[in-house]
PAZAPA-4460 file (N, C-alpha, C; in steps of 0.05 Angstrom, whole numbers, plus 32768, in hexadecimal, padded with zeros to 4 digits):
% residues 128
    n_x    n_y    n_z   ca_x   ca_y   ca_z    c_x    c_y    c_z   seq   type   mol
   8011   7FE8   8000   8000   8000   8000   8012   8019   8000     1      X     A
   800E   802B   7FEE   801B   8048   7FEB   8010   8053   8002     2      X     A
   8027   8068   8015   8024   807E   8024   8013   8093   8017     3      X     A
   8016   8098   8002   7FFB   80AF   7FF3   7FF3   80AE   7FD8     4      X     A
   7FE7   80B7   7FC9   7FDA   80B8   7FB4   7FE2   80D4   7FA6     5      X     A
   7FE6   80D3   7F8D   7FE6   80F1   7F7F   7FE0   80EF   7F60     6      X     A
   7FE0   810F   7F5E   7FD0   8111   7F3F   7FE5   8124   7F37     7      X     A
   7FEC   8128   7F19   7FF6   8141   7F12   7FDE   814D   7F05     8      X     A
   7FE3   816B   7F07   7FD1   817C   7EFF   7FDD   8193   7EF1     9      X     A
   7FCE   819D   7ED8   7FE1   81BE   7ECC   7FD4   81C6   7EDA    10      X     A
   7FE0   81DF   7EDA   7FD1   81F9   7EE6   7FF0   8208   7EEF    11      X     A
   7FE2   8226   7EFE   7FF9   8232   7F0F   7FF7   8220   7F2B    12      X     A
   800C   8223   7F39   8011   8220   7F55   7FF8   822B   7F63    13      X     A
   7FF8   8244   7F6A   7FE6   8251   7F78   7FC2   8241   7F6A    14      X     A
   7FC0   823E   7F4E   7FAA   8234   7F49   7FA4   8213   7F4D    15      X     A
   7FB0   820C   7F53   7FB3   81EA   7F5F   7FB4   81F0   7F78    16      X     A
   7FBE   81FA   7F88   7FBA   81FD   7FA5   7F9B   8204   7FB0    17      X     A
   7F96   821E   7F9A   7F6F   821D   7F97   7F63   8214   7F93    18      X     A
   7F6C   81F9   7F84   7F5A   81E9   7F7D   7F52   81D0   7F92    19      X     A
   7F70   81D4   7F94   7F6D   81BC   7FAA   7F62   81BF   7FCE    20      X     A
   7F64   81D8   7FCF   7F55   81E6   7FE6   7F37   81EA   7FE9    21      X     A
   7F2A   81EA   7FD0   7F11   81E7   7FC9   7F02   81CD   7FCD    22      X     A
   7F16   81C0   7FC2   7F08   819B   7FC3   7F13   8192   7FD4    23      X     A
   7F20   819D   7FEB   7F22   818F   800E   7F05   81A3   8012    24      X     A
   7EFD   81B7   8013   7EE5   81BC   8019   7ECF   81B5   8011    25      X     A
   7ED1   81B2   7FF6   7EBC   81AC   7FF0   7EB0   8184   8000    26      X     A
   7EC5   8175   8005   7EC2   8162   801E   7ED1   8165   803C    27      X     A
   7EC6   8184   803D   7EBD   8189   805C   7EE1   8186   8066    28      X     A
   7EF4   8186   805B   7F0E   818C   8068   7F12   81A6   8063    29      X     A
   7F1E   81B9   8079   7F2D   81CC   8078   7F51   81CC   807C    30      X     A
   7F57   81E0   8074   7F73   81E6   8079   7F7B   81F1   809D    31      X     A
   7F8F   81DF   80A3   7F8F   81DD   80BB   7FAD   81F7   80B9    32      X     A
   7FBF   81E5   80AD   7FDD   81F2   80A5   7FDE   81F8   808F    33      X     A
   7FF6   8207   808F   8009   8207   8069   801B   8215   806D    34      X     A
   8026   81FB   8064   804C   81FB   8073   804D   8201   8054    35      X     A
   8062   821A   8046   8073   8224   8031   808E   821B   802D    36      X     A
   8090   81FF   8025   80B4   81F8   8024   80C1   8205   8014    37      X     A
   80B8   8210   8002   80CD   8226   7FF1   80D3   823C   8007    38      X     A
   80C3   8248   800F   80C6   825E   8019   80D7   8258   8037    39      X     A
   80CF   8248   8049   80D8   823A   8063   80F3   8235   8059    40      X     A
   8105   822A   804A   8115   821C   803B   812D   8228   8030    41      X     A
   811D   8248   8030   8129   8261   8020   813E   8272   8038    42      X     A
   811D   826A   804E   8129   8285   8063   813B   827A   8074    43      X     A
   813A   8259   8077   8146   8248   8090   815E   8242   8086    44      X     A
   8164   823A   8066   8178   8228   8062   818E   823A   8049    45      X     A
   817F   8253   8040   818D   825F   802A   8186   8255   800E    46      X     A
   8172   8244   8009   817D   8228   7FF4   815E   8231   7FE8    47      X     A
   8166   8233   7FC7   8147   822C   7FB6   8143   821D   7FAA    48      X     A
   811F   8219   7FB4   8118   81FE   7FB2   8101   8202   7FA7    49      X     A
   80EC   81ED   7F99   80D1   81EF   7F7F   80C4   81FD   7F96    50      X     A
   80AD   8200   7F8E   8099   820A   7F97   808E   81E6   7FA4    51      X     A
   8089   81F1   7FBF   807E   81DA   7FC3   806B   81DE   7FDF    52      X     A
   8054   81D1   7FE4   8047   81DA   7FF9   8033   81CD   8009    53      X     A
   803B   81C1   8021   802B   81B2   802E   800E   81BD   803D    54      X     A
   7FF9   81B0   803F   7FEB   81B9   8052   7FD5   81A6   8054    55      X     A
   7FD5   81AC   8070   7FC9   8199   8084   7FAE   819F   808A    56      X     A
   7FA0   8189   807B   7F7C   8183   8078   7F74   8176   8096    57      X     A
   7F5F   8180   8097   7F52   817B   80AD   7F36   8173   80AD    58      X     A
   7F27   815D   80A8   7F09   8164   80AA   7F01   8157   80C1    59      X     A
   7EF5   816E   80DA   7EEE   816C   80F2   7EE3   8158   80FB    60      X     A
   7EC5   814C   80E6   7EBD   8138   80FD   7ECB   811E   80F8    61      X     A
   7ED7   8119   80DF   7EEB   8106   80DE   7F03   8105   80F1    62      X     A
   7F0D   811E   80FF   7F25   8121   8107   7F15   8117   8125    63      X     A
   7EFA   8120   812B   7EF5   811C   8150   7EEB   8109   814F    64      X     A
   7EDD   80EF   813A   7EE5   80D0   813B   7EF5   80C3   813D    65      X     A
   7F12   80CE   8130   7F1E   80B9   812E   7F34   80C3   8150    66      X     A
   7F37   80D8   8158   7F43   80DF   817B   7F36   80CF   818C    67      X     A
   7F15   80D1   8189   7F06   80BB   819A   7F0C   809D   819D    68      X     A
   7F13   8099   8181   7F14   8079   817D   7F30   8071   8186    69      X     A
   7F49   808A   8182   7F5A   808A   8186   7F74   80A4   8195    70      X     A
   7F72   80A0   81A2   7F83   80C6   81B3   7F96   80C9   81A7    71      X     A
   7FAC   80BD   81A3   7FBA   80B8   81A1   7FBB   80C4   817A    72      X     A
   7FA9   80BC   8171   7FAB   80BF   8151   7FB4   80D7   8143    73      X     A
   7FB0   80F0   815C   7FB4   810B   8150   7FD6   810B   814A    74      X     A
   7FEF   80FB   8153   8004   80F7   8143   7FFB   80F1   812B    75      X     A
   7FF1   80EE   8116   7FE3   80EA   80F2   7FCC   8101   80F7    76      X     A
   7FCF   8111   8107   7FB6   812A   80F8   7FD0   8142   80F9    77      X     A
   7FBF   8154   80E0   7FB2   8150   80C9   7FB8   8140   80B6    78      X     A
   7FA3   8140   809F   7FB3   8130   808B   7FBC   8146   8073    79      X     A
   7FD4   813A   8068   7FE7   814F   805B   7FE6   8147   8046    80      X     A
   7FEC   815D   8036   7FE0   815E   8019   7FF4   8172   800E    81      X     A
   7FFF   8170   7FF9   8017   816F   7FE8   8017   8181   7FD6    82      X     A
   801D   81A1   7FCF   801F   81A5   7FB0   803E   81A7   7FA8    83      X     A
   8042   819E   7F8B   805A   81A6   7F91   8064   81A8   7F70    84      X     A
   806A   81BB   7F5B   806F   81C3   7F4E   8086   81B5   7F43    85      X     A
   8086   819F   7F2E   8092   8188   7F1D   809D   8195   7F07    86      X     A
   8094   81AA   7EF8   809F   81BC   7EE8   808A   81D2   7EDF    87      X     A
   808E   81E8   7ED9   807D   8202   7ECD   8069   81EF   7EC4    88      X     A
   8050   81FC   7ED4   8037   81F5   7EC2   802D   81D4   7ED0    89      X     A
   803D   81C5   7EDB   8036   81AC   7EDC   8038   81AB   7F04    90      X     A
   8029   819E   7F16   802A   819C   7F2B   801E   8181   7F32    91      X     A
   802B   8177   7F45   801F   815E   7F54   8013   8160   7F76    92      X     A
   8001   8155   7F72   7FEC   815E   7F8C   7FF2   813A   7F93    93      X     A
   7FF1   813E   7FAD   7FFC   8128   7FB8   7FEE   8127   7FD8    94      X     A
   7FDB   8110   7FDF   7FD8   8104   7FFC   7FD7   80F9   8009    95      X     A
   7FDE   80FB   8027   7FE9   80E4   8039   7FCF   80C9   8032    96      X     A
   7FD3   80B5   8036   7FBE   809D   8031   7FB9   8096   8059    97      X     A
   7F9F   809C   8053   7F9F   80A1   8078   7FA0   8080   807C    98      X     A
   7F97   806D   8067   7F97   804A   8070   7FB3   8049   8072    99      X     A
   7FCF   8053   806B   7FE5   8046   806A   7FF2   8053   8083   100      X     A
   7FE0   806B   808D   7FFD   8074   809C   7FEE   806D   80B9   101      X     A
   7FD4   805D   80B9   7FC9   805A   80CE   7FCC   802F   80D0   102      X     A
   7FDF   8024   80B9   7FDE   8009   80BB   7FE5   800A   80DB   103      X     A
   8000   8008   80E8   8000   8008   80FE   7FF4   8003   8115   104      X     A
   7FDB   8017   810C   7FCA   801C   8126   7FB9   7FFE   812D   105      X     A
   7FB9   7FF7   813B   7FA4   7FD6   813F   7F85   7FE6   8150   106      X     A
   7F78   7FF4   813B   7F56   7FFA   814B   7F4C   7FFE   8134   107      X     A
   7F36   7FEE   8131   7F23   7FE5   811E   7F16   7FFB   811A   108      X     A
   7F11   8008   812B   7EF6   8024   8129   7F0B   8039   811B   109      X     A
   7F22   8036   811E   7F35   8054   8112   7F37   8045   80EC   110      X     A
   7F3D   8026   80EE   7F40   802A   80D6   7F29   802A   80BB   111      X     A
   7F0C   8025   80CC   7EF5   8035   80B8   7EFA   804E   80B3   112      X     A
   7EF7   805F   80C7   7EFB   8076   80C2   7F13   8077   80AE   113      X     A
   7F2F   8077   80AB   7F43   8074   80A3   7F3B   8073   8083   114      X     A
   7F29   805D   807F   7F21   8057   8068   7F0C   8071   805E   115      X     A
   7F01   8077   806D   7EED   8085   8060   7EF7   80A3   8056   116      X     A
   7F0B   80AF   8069   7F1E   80BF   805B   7F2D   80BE   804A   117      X     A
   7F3A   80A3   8042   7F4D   80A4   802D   7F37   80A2   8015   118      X     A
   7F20   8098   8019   7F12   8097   7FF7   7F0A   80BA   7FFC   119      X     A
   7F02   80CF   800A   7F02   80E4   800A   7F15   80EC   7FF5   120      X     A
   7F30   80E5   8007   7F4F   80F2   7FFE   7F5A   80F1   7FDB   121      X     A
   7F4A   80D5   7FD8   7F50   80CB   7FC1   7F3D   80D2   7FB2   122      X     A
   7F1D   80DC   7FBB   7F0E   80E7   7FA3   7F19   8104   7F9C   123      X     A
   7F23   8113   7FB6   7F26   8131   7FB1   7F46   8131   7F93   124      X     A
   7F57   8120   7FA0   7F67   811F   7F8D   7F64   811F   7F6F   125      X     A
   7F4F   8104   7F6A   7F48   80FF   7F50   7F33   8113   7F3E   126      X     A
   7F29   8125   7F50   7F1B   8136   7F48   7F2D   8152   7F39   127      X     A
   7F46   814A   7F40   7F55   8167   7F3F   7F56   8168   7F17   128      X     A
***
């Protein structure tokens, strides 16, 4: 089983990031973070790097099932989601696969849920 799933997509940077910010909402995830590794990367290390940009989805009542089922689970929240600029014009959107990074876990009730997010994760992707 793959750690995540991804799509390439044209567009600009900034317009794949919109796009892809829309279709975590439009299935009820919001943006929790957005970590800028170009920019983070720039100021910390001196060093240039693609455009690339994580950020951390959240959809609430998924996130206060699966703490219930499991406390411990919020080490895997949020789930992170990938843009990252492959060449002018071309970008790959990329996300964590919540079934693989939750194999580990041994509780039955986390890995429905688990499931029911990654076909989320994986429709919002395929939609892009």
């Amino acid at each position: 089983m793959n750690y995540y799933f991804s799509k390439t997509v044209k567009g600009t940077f900034e317009e794949v990031i919109d796009k892809v910010t829309k279709g975590l909402k439009e299935e009820g995830f919001g943006i929790l973070t957005e970590i800028d590794i170009k920019e983070t990367l720039k100021k910390k290390l001196d060093v240039d790097f693609k455009n690339y940009k994580i950020l951390g989805a959240c959809n609430p009542p998924f996130a206060h099932k699966a703490l219930v089922a499991e406390d411990k689970i919020g080490t895997m929240l949020p789930c992170n989601v990938i843009v990252q600029e492959i060449e002018p014009g071309v970008m790959e959107v990329a996300a964590v696969n919540p079934m693989a990074s939750m194999q580990a876990v041994e509780n039955e009730e986390l890995h429905e849920i688990a499931s029911q997010i990654t076909a989320l994760l994986e429709a919002i992707i395929a939609k892009l």
